[in-house]
N, C-alpha and C positions, 0 to 999 in steps of 0.2 A: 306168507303169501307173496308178499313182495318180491324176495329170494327167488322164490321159484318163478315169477314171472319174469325177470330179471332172464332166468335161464332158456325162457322160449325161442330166443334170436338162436343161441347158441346149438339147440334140439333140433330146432328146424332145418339151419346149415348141415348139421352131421345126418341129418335121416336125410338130406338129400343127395350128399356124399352117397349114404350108403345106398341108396335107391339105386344112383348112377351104377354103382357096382356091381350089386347085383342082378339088372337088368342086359348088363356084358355078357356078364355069364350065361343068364338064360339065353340070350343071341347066338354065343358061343355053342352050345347045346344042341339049340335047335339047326344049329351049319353043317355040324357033324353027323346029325341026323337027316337035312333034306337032298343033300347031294349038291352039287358042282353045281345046277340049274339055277337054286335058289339060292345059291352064293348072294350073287349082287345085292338082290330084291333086302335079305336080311340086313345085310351091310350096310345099305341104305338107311334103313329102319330103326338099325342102332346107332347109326350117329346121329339121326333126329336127334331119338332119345336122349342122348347123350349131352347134343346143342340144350335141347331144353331144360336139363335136370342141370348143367351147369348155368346157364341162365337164370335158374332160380334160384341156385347157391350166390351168384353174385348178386344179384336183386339184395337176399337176406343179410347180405353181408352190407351193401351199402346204408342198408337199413338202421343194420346195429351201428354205424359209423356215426349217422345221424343222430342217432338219442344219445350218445357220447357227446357228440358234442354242445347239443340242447344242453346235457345234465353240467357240462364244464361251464357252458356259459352263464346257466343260473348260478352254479357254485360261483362264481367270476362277481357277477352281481352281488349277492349276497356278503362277499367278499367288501367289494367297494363300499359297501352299506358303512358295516364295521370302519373302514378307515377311513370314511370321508363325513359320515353322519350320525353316526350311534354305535360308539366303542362298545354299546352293552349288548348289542344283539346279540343270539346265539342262534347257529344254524341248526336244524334239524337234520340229524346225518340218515336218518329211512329214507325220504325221496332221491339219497344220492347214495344208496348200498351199494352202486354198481362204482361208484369212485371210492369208496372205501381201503383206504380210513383215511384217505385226503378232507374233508366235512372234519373227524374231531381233530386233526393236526390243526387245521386254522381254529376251531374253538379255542384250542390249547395256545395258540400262537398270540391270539384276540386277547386271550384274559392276561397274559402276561403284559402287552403292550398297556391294556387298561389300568394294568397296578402301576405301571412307569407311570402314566400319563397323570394316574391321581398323586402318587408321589410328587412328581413331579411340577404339579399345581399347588399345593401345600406347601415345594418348600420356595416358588414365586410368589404365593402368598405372605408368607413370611417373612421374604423378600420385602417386599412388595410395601408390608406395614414396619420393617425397619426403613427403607427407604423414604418414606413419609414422614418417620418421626426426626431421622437424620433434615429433612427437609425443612420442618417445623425448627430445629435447633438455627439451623441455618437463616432463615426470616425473622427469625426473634432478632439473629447476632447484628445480620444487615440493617434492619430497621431501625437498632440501634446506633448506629455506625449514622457520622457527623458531615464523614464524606462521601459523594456518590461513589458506586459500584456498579460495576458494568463489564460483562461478561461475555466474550466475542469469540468465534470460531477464526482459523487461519484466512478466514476468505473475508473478515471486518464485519459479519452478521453480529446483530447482538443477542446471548441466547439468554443473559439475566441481567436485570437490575433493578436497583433497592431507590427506595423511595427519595432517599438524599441525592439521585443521579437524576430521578423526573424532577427533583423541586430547581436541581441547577441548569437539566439541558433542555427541558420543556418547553421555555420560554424562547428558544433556538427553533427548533422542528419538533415533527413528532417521534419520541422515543417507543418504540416496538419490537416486538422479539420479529426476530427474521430481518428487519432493518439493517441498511447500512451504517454502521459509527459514525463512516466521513457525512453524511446528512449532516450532523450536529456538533463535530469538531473539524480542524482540521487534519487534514494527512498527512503531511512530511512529520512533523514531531513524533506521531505515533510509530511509522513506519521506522525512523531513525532508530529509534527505542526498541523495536521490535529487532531490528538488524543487528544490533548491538548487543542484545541476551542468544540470539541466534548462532553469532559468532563466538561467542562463549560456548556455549551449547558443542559446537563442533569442535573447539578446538579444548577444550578444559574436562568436556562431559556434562556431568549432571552438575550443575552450579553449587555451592556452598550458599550457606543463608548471606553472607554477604554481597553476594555475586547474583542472587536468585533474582533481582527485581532492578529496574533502569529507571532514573526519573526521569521527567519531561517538563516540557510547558508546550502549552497547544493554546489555540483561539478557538473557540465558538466559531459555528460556520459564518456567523455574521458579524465576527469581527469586532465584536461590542465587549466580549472579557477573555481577558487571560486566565486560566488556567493553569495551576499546578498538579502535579501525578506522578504514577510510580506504573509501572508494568511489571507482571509478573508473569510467566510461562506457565503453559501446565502442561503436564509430559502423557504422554500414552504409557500402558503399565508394563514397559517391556520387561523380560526379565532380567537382561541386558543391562544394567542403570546407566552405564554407559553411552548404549545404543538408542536410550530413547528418543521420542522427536516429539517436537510443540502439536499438541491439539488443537489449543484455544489458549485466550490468555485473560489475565484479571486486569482492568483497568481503575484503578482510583482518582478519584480529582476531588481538588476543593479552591474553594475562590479563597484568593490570599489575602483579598481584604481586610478581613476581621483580623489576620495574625498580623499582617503589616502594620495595622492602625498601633495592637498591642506593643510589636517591637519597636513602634516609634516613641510608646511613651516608656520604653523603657530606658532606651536612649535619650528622652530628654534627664531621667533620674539621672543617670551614668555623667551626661554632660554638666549635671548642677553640681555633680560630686567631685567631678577633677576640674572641669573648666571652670567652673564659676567659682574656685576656691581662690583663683587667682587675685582678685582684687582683696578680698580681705589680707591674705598673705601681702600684700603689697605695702597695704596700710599699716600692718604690723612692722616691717622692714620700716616705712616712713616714722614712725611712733617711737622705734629703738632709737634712730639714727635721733631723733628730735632730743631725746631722753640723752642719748651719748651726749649730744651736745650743750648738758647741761655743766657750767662749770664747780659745783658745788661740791660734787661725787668726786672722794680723794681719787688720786691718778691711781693709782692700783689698782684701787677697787672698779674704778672707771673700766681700765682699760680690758681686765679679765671680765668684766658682766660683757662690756661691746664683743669679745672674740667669743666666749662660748654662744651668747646670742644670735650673733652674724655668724658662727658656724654650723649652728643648728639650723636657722634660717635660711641658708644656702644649700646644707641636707635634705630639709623639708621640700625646698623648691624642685630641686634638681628630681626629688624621687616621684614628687605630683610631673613632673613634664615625661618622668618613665610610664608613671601610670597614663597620663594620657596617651601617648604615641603607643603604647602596649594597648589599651582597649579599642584604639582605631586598625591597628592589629588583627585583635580578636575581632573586631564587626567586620572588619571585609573576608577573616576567615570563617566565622559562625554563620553568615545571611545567609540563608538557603537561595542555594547559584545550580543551575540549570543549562542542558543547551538548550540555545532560544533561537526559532528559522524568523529570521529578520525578517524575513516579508509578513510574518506573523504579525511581529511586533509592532512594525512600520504602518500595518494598515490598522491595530488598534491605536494608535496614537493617532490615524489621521480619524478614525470613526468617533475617535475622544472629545477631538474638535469639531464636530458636529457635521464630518464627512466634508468639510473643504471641501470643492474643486479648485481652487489656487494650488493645493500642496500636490504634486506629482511625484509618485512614488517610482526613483531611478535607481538603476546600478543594476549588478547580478546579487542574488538573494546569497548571504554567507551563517554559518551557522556560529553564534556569540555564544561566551560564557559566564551567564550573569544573574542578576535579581532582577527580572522580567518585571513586577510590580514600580517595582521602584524604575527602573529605566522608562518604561511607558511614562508615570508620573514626571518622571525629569523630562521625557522628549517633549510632549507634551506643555512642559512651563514654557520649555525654550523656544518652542513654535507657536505660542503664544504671546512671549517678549517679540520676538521677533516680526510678528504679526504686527503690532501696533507699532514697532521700530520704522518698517518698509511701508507698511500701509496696501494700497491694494494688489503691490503686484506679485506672482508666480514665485513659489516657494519651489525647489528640488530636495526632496527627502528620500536619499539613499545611502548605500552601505558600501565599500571601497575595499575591496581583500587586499589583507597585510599579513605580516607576520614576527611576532606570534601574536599579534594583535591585529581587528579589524576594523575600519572606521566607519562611524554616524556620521552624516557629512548634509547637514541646508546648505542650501547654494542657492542664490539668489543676484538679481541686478543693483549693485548698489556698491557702497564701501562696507569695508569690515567694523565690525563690533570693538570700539575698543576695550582694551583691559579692562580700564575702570567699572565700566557701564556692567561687564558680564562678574564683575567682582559683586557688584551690587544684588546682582540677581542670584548669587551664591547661597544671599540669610534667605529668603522669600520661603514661608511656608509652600511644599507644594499641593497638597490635599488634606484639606479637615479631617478627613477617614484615616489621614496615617499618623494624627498626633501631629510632633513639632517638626515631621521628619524633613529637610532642605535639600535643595540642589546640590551642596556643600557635600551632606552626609551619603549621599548616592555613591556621588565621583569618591568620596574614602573609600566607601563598600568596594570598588571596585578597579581602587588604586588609578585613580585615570583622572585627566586633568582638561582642562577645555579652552579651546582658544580659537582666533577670526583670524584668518588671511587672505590679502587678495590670491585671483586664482588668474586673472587675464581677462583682456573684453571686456570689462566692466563690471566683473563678478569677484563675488567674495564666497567668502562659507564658512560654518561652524564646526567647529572638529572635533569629534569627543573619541578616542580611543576605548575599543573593551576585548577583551582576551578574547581570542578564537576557542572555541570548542573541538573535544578532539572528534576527529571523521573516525566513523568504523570503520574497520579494516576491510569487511567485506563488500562496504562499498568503492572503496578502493581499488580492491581488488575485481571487481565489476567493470571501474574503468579503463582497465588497462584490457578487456575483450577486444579481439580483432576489429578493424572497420569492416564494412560488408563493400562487396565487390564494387570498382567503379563499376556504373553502369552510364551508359549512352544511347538514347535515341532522337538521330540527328532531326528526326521532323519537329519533336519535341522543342528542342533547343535551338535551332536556327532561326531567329527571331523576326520578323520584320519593323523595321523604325518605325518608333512612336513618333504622332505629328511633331511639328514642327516647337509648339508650344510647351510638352512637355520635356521633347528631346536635349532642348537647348538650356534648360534647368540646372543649377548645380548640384550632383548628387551629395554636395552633404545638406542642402536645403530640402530634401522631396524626404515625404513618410515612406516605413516601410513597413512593410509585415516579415519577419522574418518567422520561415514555419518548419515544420519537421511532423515525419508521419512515423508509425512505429506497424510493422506488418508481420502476415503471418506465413511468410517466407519472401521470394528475393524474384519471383516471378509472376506477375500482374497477369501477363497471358495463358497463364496454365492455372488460374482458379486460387492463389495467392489475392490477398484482402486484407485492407485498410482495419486495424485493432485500436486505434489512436492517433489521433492528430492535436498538435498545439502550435500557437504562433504565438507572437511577440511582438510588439508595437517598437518601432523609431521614429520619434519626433526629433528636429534639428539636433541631430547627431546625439539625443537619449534615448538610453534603453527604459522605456517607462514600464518597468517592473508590478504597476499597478494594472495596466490594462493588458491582460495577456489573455489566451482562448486555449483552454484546453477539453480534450472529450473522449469518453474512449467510447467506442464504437463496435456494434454486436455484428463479427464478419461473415456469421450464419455458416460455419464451419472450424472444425476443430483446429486449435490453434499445436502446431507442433511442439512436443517438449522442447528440441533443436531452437526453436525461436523463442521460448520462454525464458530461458539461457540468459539470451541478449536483453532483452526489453522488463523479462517481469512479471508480463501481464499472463494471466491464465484463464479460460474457460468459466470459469466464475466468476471471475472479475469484471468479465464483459458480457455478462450472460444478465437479460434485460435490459442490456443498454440500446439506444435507437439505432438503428442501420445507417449506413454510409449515405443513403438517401434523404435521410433526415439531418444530419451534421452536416451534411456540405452546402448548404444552405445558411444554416447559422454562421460558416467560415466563411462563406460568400459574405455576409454582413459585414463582419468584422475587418474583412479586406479591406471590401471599399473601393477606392480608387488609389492604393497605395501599392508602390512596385513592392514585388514580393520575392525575396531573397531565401534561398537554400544550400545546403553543401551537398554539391552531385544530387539537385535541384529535376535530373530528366527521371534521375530512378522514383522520387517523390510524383512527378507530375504523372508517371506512367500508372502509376493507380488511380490518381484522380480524372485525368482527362476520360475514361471508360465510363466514369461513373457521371459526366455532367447532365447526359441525356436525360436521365432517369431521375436526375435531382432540381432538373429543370435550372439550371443554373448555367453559367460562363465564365471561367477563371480565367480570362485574355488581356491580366493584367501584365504592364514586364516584369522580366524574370533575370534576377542575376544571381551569378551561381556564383560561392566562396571558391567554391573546388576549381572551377575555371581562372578566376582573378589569380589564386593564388600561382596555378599553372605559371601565369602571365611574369608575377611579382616575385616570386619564388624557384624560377625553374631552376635553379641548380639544386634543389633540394627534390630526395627521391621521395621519401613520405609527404603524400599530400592530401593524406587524412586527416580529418578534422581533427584528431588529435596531435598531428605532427605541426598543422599548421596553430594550432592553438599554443602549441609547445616552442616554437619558435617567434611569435609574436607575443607571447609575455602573458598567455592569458591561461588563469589556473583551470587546471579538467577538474569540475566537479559536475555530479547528476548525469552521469555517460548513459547514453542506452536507454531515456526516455523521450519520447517526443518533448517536453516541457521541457527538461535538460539541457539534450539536446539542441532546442529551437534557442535558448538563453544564450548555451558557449558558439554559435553558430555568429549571433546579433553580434560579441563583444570582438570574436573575429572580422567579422565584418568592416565595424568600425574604427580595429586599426591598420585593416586595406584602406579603406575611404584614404586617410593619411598618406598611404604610401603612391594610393593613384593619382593624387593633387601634388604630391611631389613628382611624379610621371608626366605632370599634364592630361592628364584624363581626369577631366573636372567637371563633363552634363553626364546626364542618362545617357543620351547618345552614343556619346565615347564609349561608354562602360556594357554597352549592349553591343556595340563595334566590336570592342575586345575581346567578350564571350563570342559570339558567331567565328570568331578567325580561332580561336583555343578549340572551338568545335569542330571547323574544317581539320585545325593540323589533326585532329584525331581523328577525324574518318579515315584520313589520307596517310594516316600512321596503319590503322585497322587496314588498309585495301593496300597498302604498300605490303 
C-alpha cells in the first residue's frame, strides 16, 4: 500500500499532462469545425485550459519535491541518531520506500562501524588493563627506590613522582603534578643538564647508555640543601632513532649526607692504614738503629742484619708513601664531582650560617667542578674561622673566573690570614654527619690549596682555587647570536641633571641597578611586549650577586619562534605568569633610589616607559647606558656590542640572551668603564650623564646628517 501511494504524486502529474493534451486536441477539432468566427473565442479558451492544467502539473510537482525532502531529512536524523547516540539503532526502510535503498545502505553502513567501534573498545580495553598493570609494576619499582623521582614534560611540569621526591622536596614547597620543578629546586643546574643531553641528542643521535643520562647538583629553592642527580631524556617513538626529540625527562636526586658521612668514615680506615703506619715504622727504624748499635754482635753478622734491615725498612717506607700519594689519587679521582652554579653553592653556605647579613654574596656566578657536599662543609668552616678572626665586620663571598680554574674568594677589611693560623684549621673536623672528614681532605679531593693575600685599601681575601666545569657547546653556541639592532629614542635618553646633591657624587660611590629586559620582538610601538626582566645590584663598586630581581612576565600574546631563538623563552614558560602591570612595581621596589645602568639602555626603557601609567609607577631614576660610555671610551672600535665591548675589556660572555645573563655581563662591563672614566676625569653622576646626552646628540646629528 505504501508503493502505491508513493506512486499518487507521480499519477496525478501524468493524468494532468495528459488531460492538457487532449483537451488541444479537442479545441483543435472543435476550430476546424466552427469556422474563422470562433477562431479567437476557442483560442482563448484553450490556453486557459492549458494555463491551468500546467499550473496543476507544477503545483504536483512542487509537492512531490517536498516530501523528498521531509523523507531525506528524517533519514538525515535518524542518521545522526546512529553516529552521535546509539550505534545500535536500526532504521526502518517502509516510511522511506521512496529513497530506497538509501535507509538499508546506512543500516548496512551502521552495523559495520558498530563492529569497529566494539572491536575497537575491547582491544582499548585491553589496553587499558595492561597499561595498569605496567603502571602497578612501575609504583612498586619507584616506591622502592631510595632516591626521589620526578618526572617532567619539556616545559619543567611535573607529571610523576615517587614518594622518596615528597619526603626530600616537600619540606621546600608543594610537590604536584602540573607544578613547576623550579618551585622546589633550582634552575640553572637543571637546565645546564638538560642542554648538555640536548646537544648530544643533535649532534651524536640517539645517546648510548653511557651518554643517556647528565649529572647535576642543584639547591632546594630555599637554599637550605644541596642536591645530587642525574637527568635522563625520554624520546618520542619516531621511527627515525635518529630523528627522535626529548618529550619529558627523568629527574633523580638524593641528599648526599648519608653517602658523605659513609665516605668519610671510610677514609678515616684508609688514613689509619697508610698514615698512621708511619710512627710505628719509625720506632722500628729507631729499635734497629738502637739494636745495630750494640757492640757485642760480631762485625759481620752486625753489619749484614743492619743492610738487609735498613734495606727492607727503606722498601717498606718508600712503598707506604706510594700507597699514600696513590690513594689521595684515587679520593680526588673516585669522589663523585659534579658541575656546581656557584651562586648555588654560595647561597647554601651563607643559609648554613644561619643566613648572615654580614656575608654579601659578589662576583659573576661561574660554573665549578667539584664535590658540592664537601665544598659547602669546607666554605662554611672557613666563614666561620673567619667570622670569629674579624669579628663583626662585612664578609664578600664571591667567585673570580680563571682558567682552567675558578676562584672562591672572602674578601674582607683587615689583614690576611697568616699561613700558620689557616694550617691549623686544615686538622678541624668539619661536620659530625661526615665522620673525620677535614678541610685538609677536601682541598686533596680537589687538588686545590688555600692561601690570604693582601688585595689593596686595606683588604685581604682567602683564595681556594677549583677546576671550572666544561660549558655546553650549545650554550656557547647561543652566545655567539647577533646583538639586536642599536636602537635610539632621543626623548628617552637626553637626560636632565640630577640636583645638585646627587650629581656631584662620585660614580664609583652611588648604587646601581644594572637591568636588561628580554621581548617579544624589537618594536614596542607596534604591539611588541616585555617576556622578562631582571636587574642586578652595585654597591661600592660590587656586583652583589646575592641581591638580584628576576621575572618573567605574561606579554598576553604570542611570543615569535624568531625571538625564542634569541632569549629562550616560550609561550609556556610565561603562560601564568603576572602581566607587566604587576612586575614593574615589584622592579620599582627593587630600584629604589639607585641609578639604573643598561647597554642601549633607550631600546630597554622604550617598553617600560608605555607601561608606567598603568603600573601606577615612575622609573625617573638616572640612566647610564654601557653602549653610550663605551661609544665615548672606545671609539675607535667598530663593534660596540655588548659582546665586542665585554670582549675587549676582559670580561668572559657567559649566559648571552637572557635578561639575568645579560643584566650580569652588562654590571661587570660597567665596572671596568667606571676605571677607565676616573682615568678620563669623569669622576660624578654628573659627568657621566654629560657624556651620554653629547654620545646622544652626535647620534641624532649623525641620523639627520
Amino acid at each position: 500500500m505504501a508503493a502505491r501511494r508513493d506512486l499518487v504524486p507521480h499519477l496525478v502529474a501524468g493524468g494532468a499532462a495528459g488531460a492538457a493534451c487532449v483537451t488541444l486536441l479537442v479545441l483543435t477539432g472543435m476550430l476546424v469545425g466552427r469556422g474563422h468566427d470562433a477562431t479567437g473565442t476557442v483560442i482563448g479558451n484553450a490556453l486557459l485550459a492549458a494555463a491551468v492544467l500546467a499550473g496543476g502539473f507544477a503545483g504536483a510537482a512542487a509537492w512531490s519535491r517536498r516530501r523528498a525532502r521531509r523523507l531525506a531529512g528524517a533519514l538525515a536524523e535518524e542518521t545522526q541518531l546512529i553516529a552521535r547516540a546509539n550505534p545500535r539503532h536500526a532504521i526502518e526502510a517502509a516510511p522511506y520506500a521512496a529513497l530506497a535503498p538509501l535507509p538499508d545502505a546506512v543500516n548496512e553502513l551502521a552495523g559495520r562501524v558498530r563492529r569497529g567501534v566494539e572491536e575497537a573498545d575491547e582491544r582499548v580495553a585491553a589496553t587499558t588493563r595492561q597499561l595498569a598493570e605496567q603502571k602497578g609494576w612501575l609504583e612498586a619499582i619507584l616506591t622502592d627506590l631510595t632516591e626521589g623521582v620526578v618526572v617532567c614534560n619539556m616545559n619543567h611540569q611535573v607529571l610523576l613522582y615517587n614518594q622518596g621526591a615528597l619526603k626530600l622536596l616537600r619540606v621546600v614547597g608543594e610537590i604536584g603534578l602540573g607544578r613547576s620543578l623550579f618551585n622546589l629546586v633550582t634552575r640553572q643546574p637543571v637546565l645546564h643538564a638538560i642542554e648538555l643531553l640536548v646537544f648530544r641528542l643533535r649532534t651524536q643521535g640517539a645517546p648510548e647508555a653511557a651518554d643517556a643520562a647528565a649529572p647535576l647538583v642543584c639547591a632546594t629553592s630555599d637554599a637550605r640543601t644541596l642536591l645530587r642527580g642525574r637527568i635522563s631524556l625520554i624520546l618520542d617513538q619516531a621511527s627515525d632513532r635518529d630523528a627522535r626529540e626529548p618529550t619529558a625527562y627523568v629527574l633523580t636526586l638524593a641528599d648526599v649526607t648519608h653517602e658523605i658521612a659513609t665516605l668519610g668514615k671510610r677514609d678515616a680506615l684508609l688514613t689509619a692504614a697508610t698514615e698512621g703506619m708511619r710512627a710505628p715504622l719509625a720506632n722500628l727504624r729507631a729499635a734497629i738503629e738502637t739494636a745495630a748499635a750494640y757492640p757485642e754482635m760480631p762485625a759481620d753478622q752486625r753489619a749484614g742484619f743492619d743492610q738487609v734491615v735498613m734495606r727492607e725498612s727503606n722498601v717498606l717506607s718508600e712503598r707506604l708513601d706510594q700507597v699514600a700519594s696513590g690513594y689521595r689519587e684515587l679520593l680526588a679521582g673516585y669522589w663523585p664531582m659534579a658541575a656546581i652554579y656557584s651562586l648555588d653553592l654560595l647561597n647554601c653556605v651563607v643559609q648554613r650560617a644561619g643566613g648572615d647579613e654580614r656575608v654579601a654574596i659578589v662576583g659573576l656566578p661561574v660554573w665549578l667542578h667539584g664535590d658540592s657536599y664537601g665544598l659547602m662543609l669546607a666554605l662554611a668552616s672557613l666563614l666561620a674561622h673567619l667570622r670569629r678572626r674579624i669579628g663583626g665586620g662585612g664578609i664578600d663571598l664571591g667567585t673570580v673566573p680563571g682558567e682552567p680554574r675558578h676562584y672562591i674568594d672572602f674578601a674582607w677589611d683587615g689583614a690576611p690570614v697568616p699561613s700558620a693560623e689557616i694550617d691549623r684549621w686544615m686538622g678541624d673536623a668539619l661536620d659530625p654527619a661526615a665522620g673525620s672528614l677535614t678541610l685538609r681532605d677536601v682541598l686533596d679531593r680537589h687538588r686545590s690549596e688555600l692561601w690570604s693575600q693582601p688585595i689593596g685599601n686595606g683588604r685581604a681575601i682567602l683564595r681556594l682555587p677549583i677546576a671550572a666545569a666544561e660549558r655546553p657547546p650549545v650554550a656557547a653556541g647561543r652566545d655567539r647570536l647577533p646583538p639586536r639592532p642599536e636602537f635610539y629614542d632621543f626623548a628617552l635618553m637626553h637626560q636632565p641633571m640630577p640636583g645638585a646633591s646627587q650629581s656631584d657624587r662620585p660614580i664609583r660611590s652611588l648604587s646601581y641597578v644594572v637591568f636588561d629586559t628580554e621581548t617579544t620582538g624589537l618594536d614596542a610601538q607596534r604591539g611588541d611586549e616585555i617576556v622578562s626582566i631582571a636587574g642586578v645590584r652595585i654597591v661600592n663598586g660590587r656586583i652583589l650577586t646575592g641581591e638580584t630581581f628576576e621575572r618573567m612576565v605574561d606579554p598576553r600574546r604570542p611570543i615569535p619562534a624568531a625571538s625564542t631563538v634569541f632569549h629562550g623563552i616560550t609561550d609556556a614558560m610565561v603562560h601564568g605568569k603576572p602581566p607587566i602591570e604587576v612586575v614593574l612595581p615589584q622592579f620599582h621596589a627593587f630600584v629604589a633610589d639607585s641609578v639604573l645602568v643598561a647597554h642601549n639602555a633607550a631600546f630597554d626603557l622604550s617598553f617600560i616607559r608605555p607601561k608606567e601609567q598603568a603600573a601606577a609607577v615612575s622609573l625617573h631614576n638616572p640612566v647610564l647606558d654601557t653602549q653610550l660610555l663605551g661609544a665615548y671610551l672606545l671609539g675607535s672600535i667598530d663593534d660596540n656590542s655588548l659582546d665586542g665591548l665585554a670582549q675587549r675589556l676582559g670580561v668572559e660572555v657567559r649566559g648571552r640572551h637572557t635578561a639575568a645573563g645579560d643584566a650580569l655581563m652588562t654590571a661587570a662591563v660597567f665596572l671596568r668603564q667606571i676605571d677607565l672614566l676616573e682615568a678620563r676625569g669623569v669622576r660624578t653622576l654628573g659627568d657621566a650623564i654629560k657624556l651620554c646626552n653629547v654620545a646622544v646628540e652626535l647620534r641624532m646629528r649623525q641620523m639627520q646628517g
